[in-house]
N, CA, C and O atoms as a GROMACS GRO file, in nm:
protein
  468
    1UNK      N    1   0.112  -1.105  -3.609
    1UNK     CA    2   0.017  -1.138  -3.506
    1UNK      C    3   0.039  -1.049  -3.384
    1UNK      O    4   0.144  -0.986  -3.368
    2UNK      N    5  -0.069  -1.043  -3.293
    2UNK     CA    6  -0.076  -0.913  -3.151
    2UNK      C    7  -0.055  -1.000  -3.059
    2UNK      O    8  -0.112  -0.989  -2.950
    3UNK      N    9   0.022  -1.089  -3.082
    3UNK     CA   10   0.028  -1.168  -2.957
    3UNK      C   11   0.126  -1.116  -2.825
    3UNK      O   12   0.244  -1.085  -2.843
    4UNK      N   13   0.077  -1.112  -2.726
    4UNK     CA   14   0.142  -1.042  -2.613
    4UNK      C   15   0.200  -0.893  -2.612
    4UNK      O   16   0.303  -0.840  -2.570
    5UNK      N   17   0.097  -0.856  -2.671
    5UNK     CA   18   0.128  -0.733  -2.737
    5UNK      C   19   0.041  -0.627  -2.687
    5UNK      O   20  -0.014  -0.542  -2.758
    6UNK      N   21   0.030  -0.639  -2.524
    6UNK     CA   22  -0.077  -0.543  -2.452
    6UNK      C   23  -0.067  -0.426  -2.424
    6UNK      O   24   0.050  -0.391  -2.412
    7UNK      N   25  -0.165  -0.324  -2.405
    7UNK     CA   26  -0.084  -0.240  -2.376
    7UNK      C   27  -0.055  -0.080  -2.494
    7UNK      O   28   0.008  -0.085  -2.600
    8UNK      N   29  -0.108   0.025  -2.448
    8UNK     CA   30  -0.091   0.134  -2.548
    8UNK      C   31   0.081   0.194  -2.510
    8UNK      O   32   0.146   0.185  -2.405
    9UNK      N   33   0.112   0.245  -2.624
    9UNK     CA   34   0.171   0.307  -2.647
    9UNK      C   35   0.247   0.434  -2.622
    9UNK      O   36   0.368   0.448  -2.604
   10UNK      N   37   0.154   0.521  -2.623
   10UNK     CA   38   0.160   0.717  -2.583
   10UNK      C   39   0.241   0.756  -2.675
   10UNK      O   40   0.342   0.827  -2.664
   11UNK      N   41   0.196   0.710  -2.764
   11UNK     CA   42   0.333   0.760  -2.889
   11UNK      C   43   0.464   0.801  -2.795
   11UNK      O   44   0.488   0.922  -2.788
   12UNK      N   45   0.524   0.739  -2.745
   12UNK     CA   46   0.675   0.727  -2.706
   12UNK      C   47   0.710   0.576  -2.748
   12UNK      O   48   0.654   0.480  -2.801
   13UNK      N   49   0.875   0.619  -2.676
   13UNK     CA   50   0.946   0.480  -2.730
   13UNK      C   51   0.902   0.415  -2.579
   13UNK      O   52   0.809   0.439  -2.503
   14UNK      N   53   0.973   0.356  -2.576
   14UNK     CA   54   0.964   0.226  -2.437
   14UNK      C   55   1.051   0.318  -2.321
   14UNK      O   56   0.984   0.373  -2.234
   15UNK      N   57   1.182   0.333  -2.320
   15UNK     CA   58   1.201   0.417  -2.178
   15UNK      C   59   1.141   0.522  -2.112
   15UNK      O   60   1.141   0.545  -1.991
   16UNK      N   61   1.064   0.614  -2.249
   16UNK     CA   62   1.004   0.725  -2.188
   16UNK      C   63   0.891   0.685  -2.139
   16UNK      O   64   0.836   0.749  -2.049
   17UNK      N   65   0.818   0.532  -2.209
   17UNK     CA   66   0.671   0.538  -2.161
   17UNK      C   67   0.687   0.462  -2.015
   17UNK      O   68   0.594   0.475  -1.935
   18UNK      N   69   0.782   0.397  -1.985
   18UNK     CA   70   0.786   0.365  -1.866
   18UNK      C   71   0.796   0.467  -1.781
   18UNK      O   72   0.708   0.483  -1.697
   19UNK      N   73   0.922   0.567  -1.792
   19UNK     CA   74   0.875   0.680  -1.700
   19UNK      C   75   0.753   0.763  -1.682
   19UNK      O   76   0.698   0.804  -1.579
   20UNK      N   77   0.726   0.777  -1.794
   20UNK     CA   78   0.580   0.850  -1.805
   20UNK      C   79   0.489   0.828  -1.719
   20UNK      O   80   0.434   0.909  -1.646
   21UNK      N   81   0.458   0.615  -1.737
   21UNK     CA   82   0.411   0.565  -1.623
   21UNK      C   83   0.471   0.554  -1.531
   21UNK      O   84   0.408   0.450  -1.512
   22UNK      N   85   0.530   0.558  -1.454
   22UNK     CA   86   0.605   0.563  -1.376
   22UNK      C   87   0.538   0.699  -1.228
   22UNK      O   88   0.485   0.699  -1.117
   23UNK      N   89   0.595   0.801  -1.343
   23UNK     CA   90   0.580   0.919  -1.253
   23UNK      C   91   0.434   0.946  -1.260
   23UNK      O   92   0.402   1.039  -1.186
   24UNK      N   93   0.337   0.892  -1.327
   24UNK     CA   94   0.179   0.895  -1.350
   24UNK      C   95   0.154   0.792  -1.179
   24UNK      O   96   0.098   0.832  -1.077
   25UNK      N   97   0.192   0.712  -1.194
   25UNK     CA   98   0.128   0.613  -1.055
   25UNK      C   99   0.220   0.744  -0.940
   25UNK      O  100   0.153   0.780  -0.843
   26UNK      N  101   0.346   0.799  -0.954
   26UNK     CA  102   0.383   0.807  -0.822
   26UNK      C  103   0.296   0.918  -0.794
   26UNK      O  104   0.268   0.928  -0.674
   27UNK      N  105   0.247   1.001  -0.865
   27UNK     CA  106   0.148   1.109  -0.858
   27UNK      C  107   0.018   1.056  -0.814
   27UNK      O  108  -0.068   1.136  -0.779
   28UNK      N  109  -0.007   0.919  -0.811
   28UNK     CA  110  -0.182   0.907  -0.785
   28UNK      C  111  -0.111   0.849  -0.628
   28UNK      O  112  -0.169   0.862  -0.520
   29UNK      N  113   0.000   0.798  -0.643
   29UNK     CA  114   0.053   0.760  -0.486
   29UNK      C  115   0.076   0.867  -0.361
   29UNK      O  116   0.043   0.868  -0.243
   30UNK      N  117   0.137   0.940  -0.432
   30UNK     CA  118   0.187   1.059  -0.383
   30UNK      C  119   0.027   1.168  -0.317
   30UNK      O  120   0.004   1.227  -0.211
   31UNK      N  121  -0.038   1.152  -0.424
   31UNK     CA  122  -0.169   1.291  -0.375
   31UNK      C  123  -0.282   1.227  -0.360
   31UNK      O  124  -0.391   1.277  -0.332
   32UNK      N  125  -0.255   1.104  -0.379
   32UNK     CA  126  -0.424   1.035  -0.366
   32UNK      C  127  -0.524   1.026  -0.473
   32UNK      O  128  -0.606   0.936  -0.496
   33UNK      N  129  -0.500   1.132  -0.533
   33UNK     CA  130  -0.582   1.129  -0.666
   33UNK      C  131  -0.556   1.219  -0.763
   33UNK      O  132  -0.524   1.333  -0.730
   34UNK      N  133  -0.566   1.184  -0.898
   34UNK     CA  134  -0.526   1.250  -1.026
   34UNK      C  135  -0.638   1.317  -1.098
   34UNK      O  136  -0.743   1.289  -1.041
   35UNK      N  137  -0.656   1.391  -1.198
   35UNK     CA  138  -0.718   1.373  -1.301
   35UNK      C  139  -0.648   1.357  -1.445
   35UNK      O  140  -0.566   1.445  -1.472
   36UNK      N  141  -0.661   1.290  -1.510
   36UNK     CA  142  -0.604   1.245  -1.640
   36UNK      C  143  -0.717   1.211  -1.736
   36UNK      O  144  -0.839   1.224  -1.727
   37UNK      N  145  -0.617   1.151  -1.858
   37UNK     CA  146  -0.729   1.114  -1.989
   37UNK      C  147  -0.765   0.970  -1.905
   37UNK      O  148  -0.723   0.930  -1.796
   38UNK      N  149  -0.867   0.903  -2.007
   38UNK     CA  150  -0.929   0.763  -1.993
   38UNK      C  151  -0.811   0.647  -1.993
   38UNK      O  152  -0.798   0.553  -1.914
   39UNK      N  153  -0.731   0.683  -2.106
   39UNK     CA  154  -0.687   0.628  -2.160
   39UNK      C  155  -0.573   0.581  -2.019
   39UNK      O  156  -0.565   0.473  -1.961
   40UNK      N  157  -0.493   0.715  -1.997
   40UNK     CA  158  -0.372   0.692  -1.893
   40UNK      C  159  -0.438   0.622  -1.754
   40UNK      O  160  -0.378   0.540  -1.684
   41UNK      N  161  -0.528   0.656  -1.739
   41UNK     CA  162  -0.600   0.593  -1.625
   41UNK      C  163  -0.599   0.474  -1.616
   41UNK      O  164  -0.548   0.430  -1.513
   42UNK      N  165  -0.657   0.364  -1.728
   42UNK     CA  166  -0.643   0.250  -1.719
   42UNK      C  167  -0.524   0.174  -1.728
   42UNK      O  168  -0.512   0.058  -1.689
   43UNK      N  169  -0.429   0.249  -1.786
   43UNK     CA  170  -0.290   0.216  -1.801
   43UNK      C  171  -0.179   0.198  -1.650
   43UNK      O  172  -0.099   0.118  -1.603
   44UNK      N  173  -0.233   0.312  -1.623
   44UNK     CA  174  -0.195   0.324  -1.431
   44UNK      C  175  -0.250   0.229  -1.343
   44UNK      O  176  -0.210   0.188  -1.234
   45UNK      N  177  -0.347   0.204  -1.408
   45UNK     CA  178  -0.440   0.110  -1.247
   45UNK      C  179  -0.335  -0.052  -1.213
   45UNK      O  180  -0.271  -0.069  -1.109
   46UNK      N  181  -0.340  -0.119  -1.291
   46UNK     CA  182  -0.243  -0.254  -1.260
   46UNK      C  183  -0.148  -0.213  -1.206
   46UNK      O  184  -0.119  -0.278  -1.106
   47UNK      N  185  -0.041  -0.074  -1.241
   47UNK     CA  186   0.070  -0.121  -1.195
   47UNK      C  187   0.029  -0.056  -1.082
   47UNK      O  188  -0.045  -0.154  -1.072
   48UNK      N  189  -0.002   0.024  -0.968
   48UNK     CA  190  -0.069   0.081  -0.888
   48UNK      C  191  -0.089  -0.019  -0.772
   48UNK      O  192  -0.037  -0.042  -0.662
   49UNK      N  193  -0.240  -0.089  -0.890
   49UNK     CA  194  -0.234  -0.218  -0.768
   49UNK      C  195  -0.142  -0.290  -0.688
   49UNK      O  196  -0.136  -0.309  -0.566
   50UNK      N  197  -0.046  -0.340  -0.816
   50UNK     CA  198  -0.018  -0.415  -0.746
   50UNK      C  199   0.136  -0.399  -0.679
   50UNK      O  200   0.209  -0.488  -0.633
   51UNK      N  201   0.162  -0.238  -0.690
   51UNK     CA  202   0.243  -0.198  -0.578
   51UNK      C  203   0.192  -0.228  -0.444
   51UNK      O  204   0.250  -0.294  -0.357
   52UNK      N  205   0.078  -0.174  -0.438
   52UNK     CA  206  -0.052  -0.179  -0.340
   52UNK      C  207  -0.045  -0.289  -0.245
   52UNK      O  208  -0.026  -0.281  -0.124
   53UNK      N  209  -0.076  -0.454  -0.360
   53UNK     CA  210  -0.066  -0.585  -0.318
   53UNK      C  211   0.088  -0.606  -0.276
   53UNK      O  212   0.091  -0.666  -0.169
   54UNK      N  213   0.186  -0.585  -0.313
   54UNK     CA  214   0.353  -0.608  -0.260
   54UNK      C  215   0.386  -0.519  -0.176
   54UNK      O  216   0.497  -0.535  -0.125
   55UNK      N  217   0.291  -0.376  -0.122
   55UNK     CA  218   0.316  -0.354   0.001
   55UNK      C  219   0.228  -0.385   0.138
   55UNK      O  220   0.254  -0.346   0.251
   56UNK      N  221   0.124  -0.462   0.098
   56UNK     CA  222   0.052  -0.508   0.212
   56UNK      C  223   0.164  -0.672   0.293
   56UNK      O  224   0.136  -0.751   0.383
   57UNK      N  225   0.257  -0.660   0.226
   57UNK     CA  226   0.340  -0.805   0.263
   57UNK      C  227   0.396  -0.768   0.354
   57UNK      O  228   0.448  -0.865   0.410
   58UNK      N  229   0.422  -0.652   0.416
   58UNK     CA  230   0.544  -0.613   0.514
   58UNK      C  231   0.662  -0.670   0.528
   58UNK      O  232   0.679  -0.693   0.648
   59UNK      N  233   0.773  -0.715   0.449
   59UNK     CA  234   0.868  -0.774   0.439
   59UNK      C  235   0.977  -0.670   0.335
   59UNK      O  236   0.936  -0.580   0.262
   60UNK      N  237   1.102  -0.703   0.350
   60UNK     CA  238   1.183  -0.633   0.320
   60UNK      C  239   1.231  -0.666   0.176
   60UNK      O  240   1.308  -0.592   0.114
   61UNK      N  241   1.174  -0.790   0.123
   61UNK     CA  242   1.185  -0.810  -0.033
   61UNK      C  243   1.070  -0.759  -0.051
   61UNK      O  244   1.092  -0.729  -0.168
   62UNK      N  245   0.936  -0.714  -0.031
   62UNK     CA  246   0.861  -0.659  -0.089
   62UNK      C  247   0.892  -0.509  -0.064
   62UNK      O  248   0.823  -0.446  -0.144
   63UNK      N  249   0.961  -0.432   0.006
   63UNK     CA  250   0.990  -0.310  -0.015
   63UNK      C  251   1.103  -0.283  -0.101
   63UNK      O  252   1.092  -0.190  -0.180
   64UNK      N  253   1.221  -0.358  -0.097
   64UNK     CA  254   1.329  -0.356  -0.231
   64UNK      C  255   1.240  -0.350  -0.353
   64UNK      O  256   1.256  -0.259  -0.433
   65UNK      N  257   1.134  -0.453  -0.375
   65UNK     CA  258   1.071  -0.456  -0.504
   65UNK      C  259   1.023  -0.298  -0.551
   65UNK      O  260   1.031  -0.244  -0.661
   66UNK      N  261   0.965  -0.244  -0.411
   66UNK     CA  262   0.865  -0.143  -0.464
   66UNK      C  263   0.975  -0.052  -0.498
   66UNK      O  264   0.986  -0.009  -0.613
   67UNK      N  265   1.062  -0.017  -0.401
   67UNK     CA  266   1.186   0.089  -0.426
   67UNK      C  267   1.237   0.084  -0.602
   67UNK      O  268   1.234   0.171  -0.688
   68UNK      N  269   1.289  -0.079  -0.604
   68UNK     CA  270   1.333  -0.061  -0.744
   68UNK      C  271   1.188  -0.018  -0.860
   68UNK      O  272   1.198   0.000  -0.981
   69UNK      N  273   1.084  -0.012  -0.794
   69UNK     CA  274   0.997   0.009  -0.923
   69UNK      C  275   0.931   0.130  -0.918
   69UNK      O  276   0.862   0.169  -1.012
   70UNK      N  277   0.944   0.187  -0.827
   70UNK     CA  278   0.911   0.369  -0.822
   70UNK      C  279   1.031   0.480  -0.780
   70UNK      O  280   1.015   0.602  -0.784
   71UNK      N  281   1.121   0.430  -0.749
   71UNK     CA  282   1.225   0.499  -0.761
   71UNK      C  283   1.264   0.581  -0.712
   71UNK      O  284   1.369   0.630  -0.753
   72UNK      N  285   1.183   0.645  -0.581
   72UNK     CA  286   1.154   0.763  -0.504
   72UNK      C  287   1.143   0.686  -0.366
   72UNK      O  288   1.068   0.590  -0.348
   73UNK      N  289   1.230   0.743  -0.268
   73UNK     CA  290   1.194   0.675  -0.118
   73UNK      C  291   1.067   0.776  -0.036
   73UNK      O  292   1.025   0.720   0.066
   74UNK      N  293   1.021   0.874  -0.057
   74UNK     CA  294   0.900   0.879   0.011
   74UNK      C  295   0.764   0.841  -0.051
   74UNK      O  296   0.655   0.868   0.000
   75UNK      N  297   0.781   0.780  -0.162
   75UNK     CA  298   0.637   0.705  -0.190
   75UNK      C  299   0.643   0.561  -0.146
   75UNK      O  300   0.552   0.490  -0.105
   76UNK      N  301   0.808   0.528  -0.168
   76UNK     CA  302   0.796   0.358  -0.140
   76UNK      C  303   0.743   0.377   0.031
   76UNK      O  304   0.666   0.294   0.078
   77UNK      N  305   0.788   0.479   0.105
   77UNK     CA  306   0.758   0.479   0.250
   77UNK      C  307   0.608   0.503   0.250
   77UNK      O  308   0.555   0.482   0.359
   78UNK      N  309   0.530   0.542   0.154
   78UNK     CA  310   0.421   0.581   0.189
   78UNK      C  311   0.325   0.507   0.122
   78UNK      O  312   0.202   0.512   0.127
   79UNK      N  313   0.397   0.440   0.061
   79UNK     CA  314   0.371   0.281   0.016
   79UNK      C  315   0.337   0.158   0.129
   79UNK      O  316   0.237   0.094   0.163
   80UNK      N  317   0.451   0.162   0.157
   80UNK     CA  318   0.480   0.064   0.282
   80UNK      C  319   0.398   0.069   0.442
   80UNK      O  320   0.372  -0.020   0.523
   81UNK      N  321   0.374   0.231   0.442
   81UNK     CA  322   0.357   0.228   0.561
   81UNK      C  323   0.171   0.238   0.587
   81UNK      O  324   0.078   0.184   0.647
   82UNK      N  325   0.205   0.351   0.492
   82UNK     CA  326   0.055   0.412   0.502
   82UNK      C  327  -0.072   0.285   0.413
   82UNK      O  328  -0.148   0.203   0.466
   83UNK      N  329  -0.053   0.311   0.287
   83UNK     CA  330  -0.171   0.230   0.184
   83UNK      C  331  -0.149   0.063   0.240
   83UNK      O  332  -0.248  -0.005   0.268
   84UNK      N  333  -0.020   0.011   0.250
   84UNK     CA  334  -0.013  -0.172   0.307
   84UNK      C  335  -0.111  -0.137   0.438
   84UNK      O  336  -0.211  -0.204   0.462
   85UNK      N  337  -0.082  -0.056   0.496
   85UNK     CA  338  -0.156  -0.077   0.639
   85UNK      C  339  -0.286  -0.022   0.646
   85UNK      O  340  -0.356  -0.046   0.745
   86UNK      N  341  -0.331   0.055   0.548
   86UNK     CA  342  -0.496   0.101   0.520
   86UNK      C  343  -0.519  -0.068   0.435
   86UNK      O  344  -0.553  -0.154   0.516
   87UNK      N  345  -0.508  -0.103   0.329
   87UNK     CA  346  -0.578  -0.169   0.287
   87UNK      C  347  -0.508  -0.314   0.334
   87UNK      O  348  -0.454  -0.362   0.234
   88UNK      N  349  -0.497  -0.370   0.407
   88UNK     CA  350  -0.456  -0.478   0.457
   88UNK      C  351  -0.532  -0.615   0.446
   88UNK      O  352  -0.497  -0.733   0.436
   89UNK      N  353  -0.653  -0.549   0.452
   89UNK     CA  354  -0.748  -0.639   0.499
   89UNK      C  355  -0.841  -0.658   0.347
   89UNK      O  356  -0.890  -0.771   0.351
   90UNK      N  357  -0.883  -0.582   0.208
   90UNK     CA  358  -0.898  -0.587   0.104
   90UNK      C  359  -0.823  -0.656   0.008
   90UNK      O  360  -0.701  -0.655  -0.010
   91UNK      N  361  -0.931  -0.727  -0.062
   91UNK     CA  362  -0.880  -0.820  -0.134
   91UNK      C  363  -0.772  -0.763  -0.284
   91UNK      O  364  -0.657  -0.784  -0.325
   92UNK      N  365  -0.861  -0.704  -0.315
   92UNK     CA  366  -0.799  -0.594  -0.471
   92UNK      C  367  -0.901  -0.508  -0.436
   92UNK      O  368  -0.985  -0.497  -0.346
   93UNK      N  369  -0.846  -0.417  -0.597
   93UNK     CA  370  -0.923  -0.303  -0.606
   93UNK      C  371  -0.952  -0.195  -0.550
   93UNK      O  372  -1.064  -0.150  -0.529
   94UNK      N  373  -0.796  -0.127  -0.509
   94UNK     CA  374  -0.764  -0.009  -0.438
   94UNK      C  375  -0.794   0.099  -0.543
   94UNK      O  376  -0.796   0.207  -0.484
   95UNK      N  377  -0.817   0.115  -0.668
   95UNK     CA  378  -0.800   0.189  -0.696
   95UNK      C  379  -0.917   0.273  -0.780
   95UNK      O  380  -0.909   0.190  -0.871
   96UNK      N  381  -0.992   0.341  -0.816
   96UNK     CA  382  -1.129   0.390  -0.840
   96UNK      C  383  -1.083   0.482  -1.015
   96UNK      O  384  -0.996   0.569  -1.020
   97UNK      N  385  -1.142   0.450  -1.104
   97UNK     CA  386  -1.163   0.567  -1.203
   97UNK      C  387  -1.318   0.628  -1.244
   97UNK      O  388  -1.410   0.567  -1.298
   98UNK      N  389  -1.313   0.722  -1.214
   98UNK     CA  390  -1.478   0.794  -1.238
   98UNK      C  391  -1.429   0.882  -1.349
   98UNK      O  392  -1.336   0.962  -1.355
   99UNK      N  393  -1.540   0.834  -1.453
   99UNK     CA  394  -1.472   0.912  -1.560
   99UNK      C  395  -1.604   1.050  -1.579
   99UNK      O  396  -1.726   1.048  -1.564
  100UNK      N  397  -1.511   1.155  -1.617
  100UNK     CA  398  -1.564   1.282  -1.590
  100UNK      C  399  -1.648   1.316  -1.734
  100UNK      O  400  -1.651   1.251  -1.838
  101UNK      N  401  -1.710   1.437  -1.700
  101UNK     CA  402  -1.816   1.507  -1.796
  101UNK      C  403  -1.740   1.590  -1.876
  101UNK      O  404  -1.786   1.625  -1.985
  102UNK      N  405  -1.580   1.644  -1.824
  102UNK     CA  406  -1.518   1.743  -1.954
  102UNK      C  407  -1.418   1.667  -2.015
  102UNK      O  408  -1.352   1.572  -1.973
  103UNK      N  409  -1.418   1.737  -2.143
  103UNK     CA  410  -1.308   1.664  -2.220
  103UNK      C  411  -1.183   1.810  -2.192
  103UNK      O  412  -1.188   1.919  -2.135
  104UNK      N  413  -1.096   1.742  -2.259
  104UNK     CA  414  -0.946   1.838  -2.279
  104UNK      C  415  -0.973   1.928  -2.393
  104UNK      O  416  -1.001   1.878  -2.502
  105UNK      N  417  -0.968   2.076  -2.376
  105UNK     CA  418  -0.970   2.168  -2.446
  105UNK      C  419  -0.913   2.156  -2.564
  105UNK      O  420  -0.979   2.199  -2.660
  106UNK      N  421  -0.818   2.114  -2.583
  106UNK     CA  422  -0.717   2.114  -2.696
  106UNK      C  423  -0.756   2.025  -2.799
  106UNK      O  424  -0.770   2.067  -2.914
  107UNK      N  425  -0.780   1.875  -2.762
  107UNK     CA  426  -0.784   1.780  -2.840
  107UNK      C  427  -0.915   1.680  -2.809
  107UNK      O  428  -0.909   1.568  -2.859
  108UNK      N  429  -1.053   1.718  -2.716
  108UNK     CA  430  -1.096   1.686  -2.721
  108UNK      C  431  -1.137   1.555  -2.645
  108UNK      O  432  -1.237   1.484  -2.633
  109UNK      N  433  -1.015   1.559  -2.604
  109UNK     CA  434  -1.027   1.351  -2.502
  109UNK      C  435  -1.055   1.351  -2.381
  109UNK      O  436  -1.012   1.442  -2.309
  110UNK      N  437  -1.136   1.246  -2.328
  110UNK     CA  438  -1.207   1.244  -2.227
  110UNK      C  439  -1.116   1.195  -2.089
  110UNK      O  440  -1.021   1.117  -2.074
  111UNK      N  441  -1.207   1.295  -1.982
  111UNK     CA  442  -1.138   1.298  -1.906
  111UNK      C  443  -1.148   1.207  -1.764
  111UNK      O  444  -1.264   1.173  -1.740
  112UNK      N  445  -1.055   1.165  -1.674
  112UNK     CA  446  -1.136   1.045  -1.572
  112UNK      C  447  -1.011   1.121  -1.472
  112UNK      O  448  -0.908   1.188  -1.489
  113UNK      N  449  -1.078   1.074  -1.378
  113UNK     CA  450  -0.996   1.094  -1.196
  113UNK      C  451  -1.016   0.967  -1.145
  113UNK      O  452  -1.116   0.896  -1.138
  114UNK      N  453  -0.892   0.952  -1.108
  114UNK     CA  454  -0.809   0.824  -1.053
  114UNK      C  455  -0.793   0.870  -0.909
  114UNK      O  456  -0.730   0.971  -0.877
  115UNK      N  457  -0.851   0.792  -0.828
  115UNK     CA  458  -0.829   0.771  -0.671
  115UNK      C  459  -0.801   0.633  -0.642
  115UNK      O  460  -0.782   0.526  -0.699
  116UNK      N  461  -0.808   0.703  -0.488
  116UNK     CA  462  -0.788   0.495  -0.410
  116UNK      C  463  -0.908   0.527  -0.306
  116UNK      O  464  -0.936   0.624  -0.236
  117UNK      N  465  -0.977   0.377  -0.332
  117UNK     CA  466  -1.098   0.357  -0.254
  117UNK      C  467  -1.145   0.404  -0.106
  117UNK      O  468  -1.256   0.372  -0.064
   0.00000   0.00000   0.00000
């Protein structure tokens, strides 16, 4: 049975796909916006958010949280300082995918750009 069983893959094992994601959100954190496949896009958006939502808290257990979950101190700062204090006042849905007209040369898969609203 698929029970609780959400969630693709990337043909990796589990530590790499966490980093993978990992350094995929700190890149849409970091520059504002990506372009990637469809696929990674939707994969990024939750955890994104809801860095997003645990840094609009301004409190110092919600910045330990973010620290331990991106792993880098100038995104958690730019986490904390910058995006909590732009979207403060928004409920969800910081984050935008417009999916594009080219695919990837190589293999054909479609392509989307990931921003924040």
């Amino acid at each position: 049975m698929r029970h609780l069983k959400k969630g693709t893959k990337f043909n990796r094992l589990r530590g790499d796909r966490i980093s993978f994601l990992r350094n995929l959100a700190n890149d849409v954190i970091r520059a504002g916006h990506i372009e990637t496949t469809e696929t990674r896009a939707k994969a990024i958006r939750p955890m994104v958010e809801k860095l997003v939502t645990s840094a609009k808290k301004q409190d110092l257990a919600s910045r330990r949280l973010i620290a331990s979950r991106v792993q880098n101190p100038r995104i958690t700062k730019k986490l904390c300082d910058d995006l909590g204090v732009r979207y403060a006042d928004r409920k969800g849905g910081y984050l935008r995918i417009v999916k594009l007209q080219k695919v990837r040369k190589r293999d054909g898969v479609r392509m989307a750009r990931v921003e924040f609203v």
